[in-house]
Biotite code that builds the C-alpha atoms (Angstrom):
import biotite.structure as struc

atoms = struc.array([
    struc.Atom([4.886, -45.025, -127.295], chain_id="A", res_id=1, res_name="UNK", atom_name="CA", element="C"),
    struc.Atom([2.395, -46.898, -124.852], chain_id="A", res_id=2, res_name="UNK", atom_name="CA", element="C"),
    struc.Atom([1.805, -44.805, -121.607], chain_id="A", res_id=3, res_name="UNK", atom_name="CA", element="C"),
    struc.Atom([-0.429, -46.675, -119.050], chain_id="A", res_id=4, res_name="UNK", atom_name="CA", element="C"),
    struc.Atom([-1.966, -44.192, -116.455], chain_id="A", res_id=5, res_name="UNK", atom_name="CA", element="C"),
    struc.Atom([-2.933, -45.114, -112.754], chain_id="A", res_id=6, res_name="UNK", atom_name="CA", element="C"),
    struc.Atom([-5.371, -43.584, -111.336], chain_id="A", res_id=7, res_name="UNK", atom_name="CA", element="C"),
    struc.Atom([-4.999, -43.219, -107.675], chain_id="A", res_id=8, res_name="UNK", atom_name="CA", element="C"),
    struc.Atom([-8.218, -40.832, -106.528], chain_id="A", res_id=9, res_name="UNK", atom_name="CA", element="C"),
    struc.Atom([-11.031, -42.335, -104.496], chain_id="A", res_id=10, res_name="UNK", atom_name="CA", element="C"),
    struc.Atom([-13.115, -40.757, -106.385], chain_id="A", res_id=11, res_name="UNK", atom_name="CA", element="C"),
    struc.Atom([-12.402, -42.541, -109.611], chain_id="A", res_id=12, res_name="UNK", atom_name="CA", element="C"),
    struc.Atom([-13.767, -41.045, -112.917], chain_id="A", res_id=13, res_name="UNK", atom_name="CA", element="C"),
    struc.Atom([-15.432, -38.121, -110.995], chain_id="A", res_id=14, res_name="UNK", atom_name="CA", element="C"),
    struc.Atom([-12.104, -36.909, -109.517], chain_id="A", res_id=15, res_name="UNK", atom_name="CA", element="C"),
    struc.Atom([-9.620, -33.843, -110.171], chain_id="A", res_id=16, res_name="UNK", atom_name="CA", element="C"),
    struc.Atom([-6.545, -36.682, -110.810], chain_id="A", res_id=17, res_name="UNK", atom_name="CA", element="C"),
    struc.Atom([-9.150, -37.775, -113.811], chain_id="A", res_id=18, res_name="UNK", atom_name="CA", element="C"),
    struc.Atom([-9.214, -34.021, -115.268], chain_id="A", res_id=19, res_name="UNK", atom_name="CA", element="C"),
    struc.Atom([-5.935, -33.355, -115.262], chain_id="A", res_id=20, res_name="UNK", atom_name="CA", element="C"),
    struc.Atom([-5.052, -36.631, -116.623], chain_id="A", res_id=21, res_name="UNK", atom_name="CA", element="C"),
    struc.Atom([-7.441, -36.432, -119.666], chain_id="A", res_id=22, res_name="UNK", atom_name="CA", element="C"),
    struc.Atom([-5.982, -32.712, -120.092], chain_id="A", res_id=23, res_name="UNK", atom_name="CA", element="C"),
    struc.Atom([-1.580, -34.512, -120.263], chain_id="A", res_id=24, res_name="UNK", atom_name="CA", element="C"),
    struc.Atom([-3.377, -37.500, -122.205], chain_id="A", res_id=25, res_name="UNK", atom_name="CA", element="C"),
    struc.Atom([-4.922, -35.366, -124.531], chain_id="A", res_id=26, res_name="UNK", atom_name="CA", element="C"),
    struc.Atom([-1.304, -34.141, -125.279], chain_id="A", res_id=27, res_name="UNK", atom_name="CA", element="C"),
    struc.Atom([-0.051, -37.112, -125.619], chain_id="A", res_id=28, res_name="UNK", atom_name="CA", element="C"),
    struc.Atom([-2.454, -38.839, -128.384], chain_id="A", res_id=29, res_name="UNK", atom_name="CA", element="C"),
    struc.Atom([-1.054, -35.828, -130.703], chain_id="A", res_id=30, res_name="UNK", atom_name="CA", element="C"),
    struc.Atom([1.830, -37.545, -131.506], chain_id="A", res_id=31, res_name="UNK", atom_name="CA", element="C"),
    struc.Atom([1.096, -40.143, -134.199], chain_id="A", res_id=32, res_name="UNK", atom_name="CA", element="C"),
    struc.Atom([1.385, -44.056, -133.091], chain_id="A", res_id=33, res_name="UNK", atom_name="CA", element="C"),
    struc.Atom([0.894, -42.917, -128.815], chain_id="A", res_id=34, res_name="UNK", atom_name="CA", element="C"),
    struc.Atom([-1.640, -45.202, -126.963], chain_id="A", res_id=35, res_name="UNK", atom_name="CA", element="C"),
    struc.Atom([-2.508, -44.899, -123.493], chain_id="A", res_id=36, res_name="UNK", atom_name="CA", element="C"),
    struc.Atom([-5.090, -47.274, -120.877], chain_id="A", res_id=37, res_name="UNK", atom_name="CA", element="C"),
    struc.Atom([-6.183, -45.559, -117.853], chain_id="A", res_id=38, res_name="UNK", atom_name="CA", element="C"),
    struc.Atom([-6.431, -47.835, -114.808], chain_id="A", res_id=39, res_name="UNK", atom_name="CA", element="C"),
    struc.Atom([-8.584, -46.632, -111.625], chain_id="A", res_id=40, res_name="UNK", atom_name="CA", element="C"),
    struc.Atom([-7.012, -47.845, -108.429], chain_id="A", res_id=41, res_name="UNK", atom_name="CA", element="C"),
    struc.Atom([-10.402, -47.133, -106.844], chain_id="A", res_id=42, res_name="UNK", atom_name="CA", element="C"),
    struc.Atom([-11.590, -50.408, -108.845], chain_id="A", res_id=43, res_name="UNK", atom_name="CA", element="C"),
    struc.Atom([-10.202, -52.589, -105.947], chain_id="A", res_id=44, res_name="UNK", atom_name="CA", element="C"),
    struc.Atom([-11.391, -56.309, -107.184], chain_id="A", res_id=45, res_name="UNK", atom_name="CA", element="C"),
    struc.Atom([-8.826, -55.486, -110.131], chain_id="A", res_id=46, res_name="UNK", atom_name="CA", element="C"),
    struc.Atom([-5.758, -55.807, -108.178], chain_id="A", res_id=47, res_name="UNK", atom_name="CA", element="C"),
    struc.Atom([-4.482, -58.634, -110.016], chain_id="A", res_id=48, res_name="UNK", atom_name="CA", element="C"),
    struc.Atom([-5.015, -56.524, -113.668], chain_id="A", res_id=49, res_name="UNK", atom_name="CA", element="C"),
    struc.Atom([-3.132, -53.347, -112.059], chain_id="A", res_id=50, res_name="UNK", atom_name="CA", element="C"),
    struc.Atom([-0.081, -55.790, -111.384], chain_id="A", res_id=51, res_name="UNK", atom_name="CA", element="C"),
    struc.Atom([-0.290, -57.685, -114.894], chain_id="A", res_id=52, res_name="UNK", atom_name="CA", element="C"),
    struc.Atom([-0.716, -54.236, -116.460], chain_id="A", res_id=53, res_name="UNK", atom_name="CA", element="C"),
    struc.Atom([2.148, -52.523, -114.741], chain_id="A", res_id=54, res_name="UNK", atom_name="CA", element="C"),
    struc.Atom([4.411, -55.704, -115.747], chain_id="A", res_id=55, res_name="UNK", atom_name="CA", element="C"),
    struc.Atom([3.391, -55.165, -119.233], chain_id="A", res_id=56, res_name="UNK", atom_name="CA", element="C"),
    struc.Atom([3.875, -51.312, -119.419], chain_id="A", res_id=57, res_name="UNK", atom_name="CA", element="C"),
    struc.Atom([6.169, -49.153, -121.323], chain_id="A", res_id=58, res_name="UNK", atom_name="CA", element="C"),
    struc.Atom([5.904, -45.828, -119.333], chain_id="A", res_id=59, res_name="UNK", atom_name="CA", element="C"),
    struc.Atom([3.377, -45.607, -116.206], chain_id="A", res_id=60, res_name="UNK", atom_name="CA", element="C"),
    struc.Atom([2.273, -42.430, -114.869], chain_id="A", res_id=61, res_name="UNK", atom_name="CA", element="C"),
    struc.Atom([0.958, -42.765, -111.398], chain_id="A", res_id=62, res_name="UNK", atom_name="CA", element="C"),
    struc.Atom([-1.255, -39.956, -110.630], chain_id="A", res_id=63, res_name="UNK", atom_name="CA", element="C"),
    struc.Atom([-2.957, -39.211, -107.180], chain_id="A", res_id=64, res_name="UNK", atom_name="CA", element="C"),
    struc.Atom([-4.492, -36.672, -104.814], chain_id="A", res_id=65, res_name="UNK", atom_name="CA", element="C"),
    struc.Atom([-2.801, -35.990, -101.619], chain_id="A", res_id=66, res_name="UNK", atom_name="CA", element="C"),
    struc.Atom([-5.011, -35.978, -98.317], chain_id="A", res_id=67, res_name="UNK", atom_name="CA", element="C"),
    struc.Atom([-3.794, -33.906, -95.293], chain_id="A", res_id=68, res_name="UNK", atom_name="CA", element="C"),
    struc.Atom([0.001, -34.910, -96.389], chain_id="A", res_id=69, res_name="UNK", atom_name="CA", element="C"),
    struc.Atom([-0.809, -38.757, -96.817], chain_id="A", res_id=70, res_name="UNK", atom_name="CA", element="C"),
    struc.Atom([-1.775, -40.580, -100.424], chain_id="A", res_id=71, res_name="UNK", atom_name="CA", element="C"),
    struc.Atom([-4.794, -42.665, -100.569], chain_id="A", res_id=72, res_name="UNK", atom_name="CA", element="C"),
    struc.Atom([-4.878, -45.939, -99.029], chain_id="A", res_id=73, res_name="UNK", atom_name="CA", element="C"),
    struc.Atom([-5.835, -47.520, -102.359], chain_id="A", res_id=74, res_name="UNK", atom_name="CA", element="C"),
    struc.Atom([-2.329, -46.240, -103.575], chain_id="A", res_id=75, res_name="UNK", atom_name="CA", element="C"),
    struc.Atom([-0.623, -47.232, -100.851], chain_id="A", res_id=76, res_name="UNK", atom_name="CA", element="C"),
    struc.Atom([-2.030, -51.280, -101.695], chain_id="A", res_id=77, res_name="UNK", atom_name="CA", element="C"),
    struc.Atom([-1.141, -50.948, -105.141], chain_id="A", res_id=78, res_name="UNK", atom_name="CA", element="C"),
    struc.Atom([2.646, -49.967, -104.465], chain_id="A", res_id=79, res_name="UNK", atom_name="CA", element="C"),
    struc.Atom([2.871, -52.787, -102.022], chain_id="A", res_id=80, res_name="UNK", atom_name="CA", element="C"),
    struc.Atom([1.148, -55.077, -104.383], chain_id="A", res_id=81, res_name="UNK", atom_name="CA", element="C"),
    struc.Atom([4.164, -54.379, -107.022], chain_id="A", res_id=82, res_name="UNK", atom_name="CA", element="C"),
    struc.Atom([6.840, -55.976, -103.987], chain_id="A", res_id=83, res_name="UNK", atom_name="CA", element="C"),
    struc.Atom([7.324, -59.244, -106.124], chain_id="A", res_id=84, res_name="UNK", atom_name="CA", element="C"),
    struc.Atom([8.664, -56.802, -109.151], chain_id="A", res_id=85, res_name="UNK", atom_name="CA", element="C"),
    struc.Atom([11.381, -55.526, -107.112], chain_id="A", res_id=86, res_name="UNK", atom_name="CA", element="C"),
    struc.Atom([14.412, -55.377, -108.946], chain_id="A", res_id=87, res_name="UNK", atom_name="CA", element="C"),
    struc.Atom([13.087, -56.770, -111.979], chain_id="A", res_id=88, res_name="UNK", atom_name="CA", element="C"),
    struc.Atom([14.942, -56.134, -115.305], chain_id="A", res_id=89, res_name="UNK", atom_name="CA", element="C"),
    struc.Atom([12.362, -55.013, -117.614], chain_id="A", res_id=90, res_name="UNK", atom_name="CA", element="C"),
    struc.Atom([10.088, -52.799, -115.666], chain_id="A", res_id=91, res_name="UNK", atom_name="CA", element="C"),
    struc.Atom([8.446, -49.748, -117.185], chain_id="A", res_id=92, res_name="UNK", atom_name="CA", element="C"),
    struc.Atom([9.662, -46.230, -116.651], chain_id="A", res_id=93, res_name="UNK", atom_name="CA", element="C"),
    struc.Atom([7.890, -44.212, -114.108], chain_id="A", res_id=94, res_name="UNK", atom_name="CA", element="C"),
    struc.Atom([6.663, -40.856, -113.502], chain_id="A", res_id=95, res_name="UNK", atom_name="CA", element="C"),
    struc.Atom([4.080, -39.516, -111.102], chain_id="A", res_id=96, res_name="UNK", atom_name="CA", element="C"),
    struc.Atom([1.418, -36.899, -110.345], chain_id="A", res_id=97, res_name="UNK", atom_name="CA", element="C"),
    struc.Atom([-0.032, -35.530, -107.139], chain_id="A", res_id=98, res_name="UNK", atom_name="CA", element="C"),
    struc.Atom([-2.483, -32.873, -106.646], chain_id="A", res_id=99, res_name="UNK", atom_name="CA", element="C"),
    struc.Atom([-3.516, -31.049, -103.505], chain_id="A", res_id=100, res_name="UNK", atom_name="CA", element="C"),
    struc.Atom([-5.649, -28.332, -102.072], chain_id="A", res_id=101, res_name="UNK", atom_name="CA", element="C"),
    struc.Atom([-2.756, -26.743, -100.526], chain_id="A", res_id=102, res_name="UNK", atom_name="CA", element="C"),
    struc.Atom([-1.220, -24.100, -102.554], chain_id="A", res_id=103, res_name="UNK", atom_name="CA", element="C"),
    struc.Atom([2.311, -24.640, -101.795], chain_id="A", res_id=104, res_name="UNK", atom_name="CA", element="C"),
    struc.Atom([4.287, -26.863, -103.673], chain_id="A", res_id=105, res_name="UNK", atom_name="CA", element="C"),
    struc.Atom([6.644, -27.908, -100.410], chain_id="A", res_id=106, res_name="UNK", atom_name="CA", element="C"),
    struc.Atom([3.521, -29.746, -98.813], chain_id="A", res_id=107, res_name="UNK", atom_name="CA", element="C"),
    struc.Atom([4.294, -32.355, -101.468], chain_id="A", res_id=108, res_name="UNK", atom_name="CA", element="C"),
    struc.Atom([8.537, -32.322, -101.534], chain_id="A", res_id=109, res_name="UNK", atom_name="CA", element="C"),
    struc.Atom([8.135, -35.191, -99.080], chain_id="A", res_id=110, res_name="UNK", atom_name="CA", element="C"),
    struc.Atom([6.175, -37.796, -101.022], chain_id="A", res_id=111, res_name="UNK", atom_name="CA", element="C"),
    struc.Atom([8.180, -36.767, -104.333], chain_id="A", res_id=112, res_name="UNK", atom_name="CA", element="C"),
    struc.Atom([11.214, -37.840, -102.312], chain_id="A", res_id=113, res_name="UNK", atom_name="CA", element="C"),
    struc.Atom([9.777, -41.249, -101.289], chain_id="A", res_id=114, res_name="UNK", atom_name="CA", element="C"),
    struc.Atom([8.598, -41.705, -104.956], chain_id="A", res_id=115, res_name="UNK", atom_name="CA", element="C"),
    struc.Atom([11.578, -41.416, -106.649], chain_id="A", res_id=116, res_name="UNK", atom_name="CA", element="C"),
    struc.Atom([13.189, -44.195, -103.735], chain_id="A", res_id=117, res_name="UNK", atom_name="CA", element="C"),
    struc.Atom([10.286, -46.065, -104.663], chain_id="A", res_id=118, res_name="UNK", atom_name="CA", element="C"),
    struc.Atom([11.256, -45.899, -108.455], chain_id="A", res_id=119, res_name="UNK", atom_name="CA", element="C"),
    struc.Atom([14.977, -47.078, -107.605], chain_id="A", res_id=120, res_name="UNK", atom_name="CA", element="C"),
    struc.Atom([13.579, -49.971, -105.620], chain_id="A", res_id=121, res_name="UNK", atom_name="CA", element="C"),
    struc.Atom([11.199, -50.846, -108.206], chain_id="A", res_id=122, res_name="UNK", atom_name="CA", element="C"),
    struc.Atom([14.576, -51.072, -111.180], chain_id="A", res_id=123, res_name="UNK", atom_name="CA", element="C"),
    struc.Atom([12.277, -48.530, -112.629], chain_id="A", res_id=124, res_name="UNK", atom_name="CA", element="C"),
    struc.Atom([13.758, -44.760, -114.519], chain_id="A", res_id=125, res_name="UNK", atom_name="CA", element="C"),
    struc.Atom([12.182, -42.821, -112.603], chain_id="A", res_id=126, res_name="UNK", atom_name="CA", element="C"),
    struc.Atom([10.453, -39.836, -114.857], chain_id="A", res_id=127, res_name="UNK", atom_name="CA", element="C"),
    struc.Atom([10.193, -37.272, -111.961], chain_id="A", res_id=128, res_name="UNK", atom_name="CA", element="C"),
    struc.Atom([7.516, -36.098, -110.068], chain_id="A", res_id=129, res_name="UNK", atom_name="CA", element="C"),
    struc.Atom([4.618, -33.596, -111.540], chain_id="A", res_id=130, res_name="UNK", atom_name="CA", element="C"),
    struc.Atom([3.491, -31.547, -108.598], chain_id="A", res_id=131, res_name="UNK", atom_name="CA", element="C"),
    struc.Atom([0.258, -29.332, -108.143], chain_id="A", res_id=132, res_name="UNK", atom_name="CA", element="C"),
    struc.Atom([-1.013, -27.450, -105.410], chain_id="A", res_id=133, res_name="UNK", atom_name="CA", element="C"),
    struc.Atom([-4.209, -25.342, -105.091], chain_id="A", res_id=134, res_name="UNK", atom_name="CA", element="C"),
    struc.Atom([-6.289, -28.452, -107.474], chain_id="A", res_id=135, res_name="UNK", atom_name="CA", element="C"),
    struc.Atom([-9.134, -29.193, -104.700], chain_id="A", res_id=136, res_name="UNK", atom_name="CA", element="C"),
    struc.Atom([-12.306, -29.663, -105.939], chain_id="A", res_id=137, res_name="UNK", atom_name="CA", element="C"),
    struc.Atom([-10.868, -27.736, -110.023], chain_id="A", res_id=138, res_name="UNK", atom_name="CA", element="C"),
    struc.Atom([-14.025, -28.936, -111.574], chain_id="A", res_id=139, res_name="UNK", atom_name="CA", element="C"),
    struc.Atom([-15.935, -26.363, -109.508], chain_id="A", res_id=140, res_name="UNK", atom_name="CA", element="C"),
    struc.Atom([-13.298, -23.641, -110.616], chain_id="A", res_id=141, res_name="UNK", atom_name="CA", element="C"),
    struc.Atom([-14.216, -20.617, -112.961], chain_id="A", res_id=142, res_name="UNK", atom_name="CA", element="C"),
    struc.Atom([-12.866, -21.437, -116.396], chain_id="A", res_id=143, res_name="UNK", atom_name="CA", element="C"),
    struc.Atom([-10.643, -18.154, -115.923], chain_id="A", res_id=144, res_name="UNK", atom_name="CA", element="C"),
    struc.Atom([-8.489, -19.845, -113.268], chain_id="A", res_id=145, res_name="UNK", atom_name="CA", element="C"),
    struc.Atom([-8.235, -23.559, -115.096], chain_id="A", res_id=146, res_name="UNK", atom_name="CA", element="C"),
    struc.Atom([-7.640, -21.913, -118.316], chain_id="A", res_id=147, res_name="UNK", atom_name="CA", element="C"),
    struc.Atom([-3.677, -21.678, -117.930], chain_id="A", res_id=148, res_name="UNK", atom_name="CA", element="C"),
    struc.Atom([-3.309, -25.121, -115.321], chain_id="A", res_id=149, res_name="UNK", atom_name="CA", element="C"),
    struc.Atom([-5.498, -27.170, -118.549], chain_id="A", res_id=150, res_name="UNK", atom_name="CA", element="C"),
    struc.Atom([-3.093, -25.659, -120.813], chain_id="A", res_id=151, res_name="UNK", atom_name="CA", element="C"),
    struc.Atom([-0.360, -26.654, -119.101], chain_id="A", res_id=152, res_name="UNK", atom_name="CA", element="C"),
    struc.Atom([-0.826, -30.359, -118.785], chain_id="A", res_id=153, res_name="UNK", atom_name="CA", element="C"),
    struc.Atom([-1.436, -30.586, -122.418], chain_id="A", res_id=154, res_name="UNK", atom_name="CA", element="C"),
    struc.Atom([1.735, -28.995, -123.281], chain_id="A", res_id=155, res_name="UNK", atom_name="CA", element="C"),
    struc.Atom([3.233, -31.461, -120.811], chain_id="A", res_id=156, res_name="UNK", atom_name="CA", element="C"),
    struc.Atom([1.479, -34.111, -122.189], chain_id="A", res_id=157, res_name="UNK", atom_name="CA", element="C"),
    struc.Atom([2.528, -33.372, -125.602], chain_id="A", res_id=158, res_name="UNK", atom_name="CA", element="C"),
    struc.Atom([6.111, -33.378, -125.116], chain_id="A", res_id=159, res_name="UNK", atom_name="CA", element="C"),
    struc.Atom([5.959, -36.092, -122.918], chain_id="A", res_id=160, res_name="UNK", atom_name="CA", element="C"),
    struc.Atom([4.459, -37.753, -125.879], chain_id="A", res_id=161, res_name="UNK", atom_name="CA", element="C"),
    struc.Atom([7.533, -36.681, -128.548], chain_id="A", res_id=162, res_name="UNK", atom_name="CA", element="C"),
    struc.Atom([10.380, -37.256, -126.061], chain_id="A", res_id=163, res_name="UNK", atom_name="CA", element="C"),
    struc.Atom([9.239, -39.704, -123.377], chain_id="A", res_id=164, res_name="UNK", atom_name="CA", element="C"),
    struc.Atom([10.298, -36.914, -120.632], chain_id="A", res_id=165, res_name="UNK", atom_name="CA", element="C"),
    struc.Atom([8.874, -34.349, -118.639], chain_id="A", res_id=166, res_name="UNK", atom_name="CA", element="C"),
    struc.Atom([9.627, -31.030, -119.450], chain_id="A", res_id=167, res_name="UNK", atom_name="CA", element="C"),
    struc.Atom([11.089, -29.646, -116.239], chain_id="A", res_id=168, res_name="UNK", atom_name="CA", element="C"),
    struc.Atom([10.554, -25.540, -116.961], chain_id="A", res_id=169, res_name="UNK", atom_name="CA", element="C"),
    struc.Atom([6.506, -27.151, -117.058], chain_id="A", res_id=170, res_name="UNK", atom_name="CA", element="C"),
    struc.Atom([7.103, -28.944, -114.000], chain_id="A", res_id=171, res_name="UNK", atom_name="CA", element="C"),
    struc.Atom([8.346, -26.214, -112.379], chain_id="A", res_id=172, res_name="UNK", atom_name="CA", element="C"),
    struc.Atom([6.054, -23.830, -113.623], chain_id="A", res_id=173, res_name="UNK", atom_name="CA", element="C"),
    struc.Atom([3.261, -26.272, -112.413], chain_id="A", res_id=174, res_name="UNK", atom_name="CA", element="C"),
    struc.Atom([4.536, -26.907, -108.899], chain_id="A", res_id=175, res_name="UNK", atom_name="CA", element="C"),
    struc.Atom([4.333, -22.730, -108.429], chain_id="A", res_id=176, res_name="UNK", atom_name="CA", element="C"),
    struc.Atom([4.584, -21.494, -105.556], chain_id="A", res_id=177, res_name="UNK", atom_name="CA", element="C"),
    struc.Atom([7.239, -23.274, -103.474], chain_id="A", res_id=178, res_name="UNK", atom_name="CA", element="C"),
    struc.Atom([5.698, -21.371, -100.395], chain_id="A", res_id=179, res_name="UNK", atom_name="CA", element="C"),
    struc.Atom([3.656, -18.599, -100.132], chain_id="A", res_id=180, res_name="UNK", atom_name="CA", element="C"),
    struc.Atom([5.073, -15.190, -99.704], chain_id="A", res_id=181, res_name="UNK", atom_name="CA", element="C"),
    struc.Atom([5.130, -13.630, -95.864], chain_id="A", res_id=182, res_name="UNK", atom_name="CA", element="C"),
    struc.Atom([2.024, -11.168, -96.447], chain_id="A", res_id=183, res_name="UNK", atom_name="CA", element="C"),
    struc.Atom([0.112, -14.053, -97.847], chain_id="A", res_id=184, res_name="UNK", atom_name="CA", element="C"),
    struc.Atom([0.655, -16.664, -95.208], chain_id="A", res_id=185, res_name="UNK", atom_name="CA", element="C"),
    struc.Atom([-0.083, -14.016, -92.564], chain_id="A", res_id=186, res_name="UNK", atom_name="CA", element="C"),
    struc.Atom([-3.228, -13.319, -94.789], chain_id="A", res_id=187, res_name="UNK", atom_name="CA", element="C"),
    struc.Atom([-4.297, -17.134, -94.188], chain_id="A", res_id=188, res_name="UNK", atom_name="CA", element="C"),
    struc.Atom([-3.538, -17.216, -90.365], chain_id="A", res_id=189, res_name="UNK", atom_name="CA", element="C"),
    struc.Atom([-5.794, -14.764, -90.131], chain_id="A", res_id=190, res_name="UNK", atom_name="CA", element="C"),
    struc.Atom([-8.511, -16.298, -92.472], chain_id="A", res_id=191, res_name="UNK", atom_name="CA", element="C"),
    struc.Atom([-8.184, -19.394, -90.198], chain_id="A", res_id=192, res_name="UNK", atom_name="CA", element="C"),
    struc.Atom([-9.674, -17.917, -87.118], chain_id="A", res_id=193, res_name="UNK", atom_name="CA", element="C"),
    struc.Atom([-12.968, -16.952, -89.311], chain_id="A", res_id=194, res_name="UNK", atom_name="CA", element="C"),
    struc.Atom([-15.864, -19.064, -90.374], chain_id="A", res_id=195, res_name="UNK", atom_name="CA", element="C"),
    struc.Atom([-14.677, -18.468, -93.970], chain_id="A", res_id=196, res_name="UNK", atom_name="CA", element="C"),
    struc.Atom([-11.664, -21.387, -93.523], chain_id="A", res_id=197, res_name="UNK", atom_name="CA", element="C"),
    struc.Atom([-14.219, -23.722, -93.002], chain_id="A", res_id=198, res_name="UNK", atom_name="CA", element="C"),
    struc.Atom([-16.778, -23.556, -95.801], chain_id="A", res_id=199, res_name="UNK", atom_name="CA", element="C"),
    struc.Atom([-15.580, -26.251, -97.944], chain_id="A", res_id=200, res_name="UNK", atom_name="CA", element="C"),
    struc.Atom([-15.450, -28.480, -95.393], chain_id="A", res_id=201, res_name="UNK", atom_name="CA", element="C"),
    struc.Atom([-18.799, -27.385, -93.916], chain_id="A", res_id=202, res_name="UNK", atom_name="CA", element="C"),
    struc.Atom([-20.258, -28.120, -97.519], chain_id="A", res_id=203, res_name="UNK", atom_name="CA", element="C"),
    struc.Atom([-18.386, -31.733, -97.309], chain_id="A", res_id=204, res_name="UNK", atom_name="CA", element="C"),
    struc.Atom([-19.516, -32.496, -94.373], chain_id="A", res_id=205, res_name="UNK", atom_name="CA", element="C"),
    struc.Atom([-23.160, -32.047, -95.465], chain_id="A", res_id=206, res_name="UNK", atom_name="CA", element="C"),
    struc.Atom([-23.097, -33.432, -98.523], chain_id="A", res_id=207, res_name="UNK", atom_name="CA", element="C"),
    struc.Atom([-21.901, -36.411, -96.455], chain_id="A", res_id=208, res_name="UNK", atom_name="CA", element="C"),
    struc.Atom([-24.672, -36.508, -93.715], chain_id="A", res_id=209, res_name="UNK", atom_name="CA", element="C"),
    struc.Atom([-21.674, -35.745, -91.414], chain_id="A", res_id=210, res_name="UNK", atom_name="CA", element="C"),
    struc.Atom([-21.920, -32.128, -90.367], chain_id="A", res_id=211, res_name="UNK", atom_name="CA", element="C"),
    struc.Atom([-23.560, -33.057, -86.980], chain_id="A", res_id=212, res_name="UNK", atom_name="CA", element="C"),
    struc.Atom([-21.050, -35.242, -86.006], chain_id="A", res_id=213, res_name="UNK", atom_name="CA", element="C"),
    struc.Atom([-17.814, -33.158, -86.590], chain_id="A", res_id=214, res_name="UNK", atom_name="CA", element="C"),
    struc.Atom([-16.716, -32.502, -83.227], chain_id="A", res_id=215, res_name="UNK", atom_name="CA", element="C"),
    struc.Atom([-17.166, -36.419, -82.344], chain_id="A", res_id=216, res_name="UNK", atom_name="CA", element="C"),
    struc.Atom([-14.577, -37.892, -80.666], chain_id="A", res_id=217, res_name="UNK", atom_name="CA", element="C"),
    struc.Atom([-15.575, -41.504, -80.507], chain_id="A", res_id=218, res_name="UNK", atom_name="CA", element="C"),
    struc.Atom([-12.159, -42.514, -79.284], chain_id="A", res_id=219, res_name="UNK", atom_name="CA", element="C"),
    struc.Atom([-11.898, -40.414, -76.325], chain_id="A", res_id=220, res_name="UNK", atom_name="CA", element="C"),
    struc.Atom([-11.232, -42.241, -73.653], chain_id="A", res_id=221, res_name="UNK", atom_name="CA", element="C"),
    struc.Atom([-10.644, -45.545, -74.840], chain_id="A", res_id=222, res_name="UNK", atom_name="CA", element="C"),
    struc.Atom([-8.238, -48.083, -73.005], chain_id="A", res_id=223, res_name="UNK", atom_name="CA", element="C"),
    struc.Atom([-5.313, -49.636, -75.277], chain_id="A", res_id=224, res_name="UNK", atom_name="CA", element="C"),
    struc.Atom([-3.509, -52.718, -74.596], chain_id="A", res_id=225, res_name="UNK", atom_name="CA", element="C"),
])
């Protein structure tokens, strides 16, 4: 089986899409006679190549982080570069991945739902839709908390590999929890109105040379025609 693997994170090689890709791909080399390429959307000047290698795919798996409910831009391109293969007889199964910092698996429902329209326009069997919350920033996470996610794709990956399909009880295991129980969600609200719910971004920001200028508002103001 050939699987070719899109990689939709900004941040390319360095990126939590990457880890838990090489964790399912790792999986899915076990069964004798699998190959796999890994494309990296981030990698703009190859836009033709992402097209010719989607048109010459078995199986993709189109993986990517989701970004205050939206996918990345570069994501966005490549879907609308694959227009021309609409309807198209022999395009590849697909299935997709995306990966958030929010913990709850319903902050994704939405995009799964345009995904698998986005498989019927493209003639493409759709494979389903591999959800997984609370991923932000994993390689920084104790190897205590990974252990089970790392696991996880591998086991997905592997029977992925033997069957061609997603193994929904792993899906659904994955995409755990739908929402947060009451006490918990109460637990954030209050978390919110500390300085605590905005360390990461605080460290972000920094690392960026753009702490000073978070409470900007450079379009404030401004006349539209």
């Amino acid at each position: 089986m050939r699987l070719t693997a899109f990689n939709g994170s900004p941040r390319g090689e360095e990126s939590t899409t990457t880890i838990l890709l090489k964790h399912f791909i790792n999986g899915f080399i076990t069964t004798e006679g699998n190959t796999h390429e890994m494309a990296y959307l981030n990698r703009v000047k190859d836009g033709d190549k992402f097209i010719k290698l989607f048109q010459e795919a078995e199986r993709v798996f189109l993986a990517f982080p989701l970004y205050d409910d939206a996918m990345p831009a570069i994501v966005k391109t490549f879907i609308e570069s694959l227009e021309p293969l609409c309807g198209r007889a022999d395009n590849p199964s697909i299935g997709f991945l995306v990966q958030s910092g929010f913990p709850e698996a319903i902050h994704s429902r939405y995009v799964e739902r345009y995904l698998e329209k986005l498989a019927r326009r493209l003639s493409c069997k759709y494979l389903g839709t591999v959800i997984k919350g609370h991923a932000n920033r994993i390689e920084e996470q104790p190897g205590w908390m990974t252990k089970k996610v790392f696991k996880s794709f591998y086991k997905l990956g592997k029977t992925f590999g033997e069957t061609g399909e997603f193994d929904d009880r792993i899906v659904l295991e994955l995409a755990k929890p739908e929402k947060l129980p009451l006490f918990q969600r109460w637990i954030f609200r209050l978390i919110l109105k500390t300085p605590l719910a905005n360390l990461n971004w605080d460290k972000l920001l920094k690392e960026n040379d753009a702490y000073e200028k978070r409470f900007n508002k450079p379009y404030m103001g401004e006349k539209t025609s």
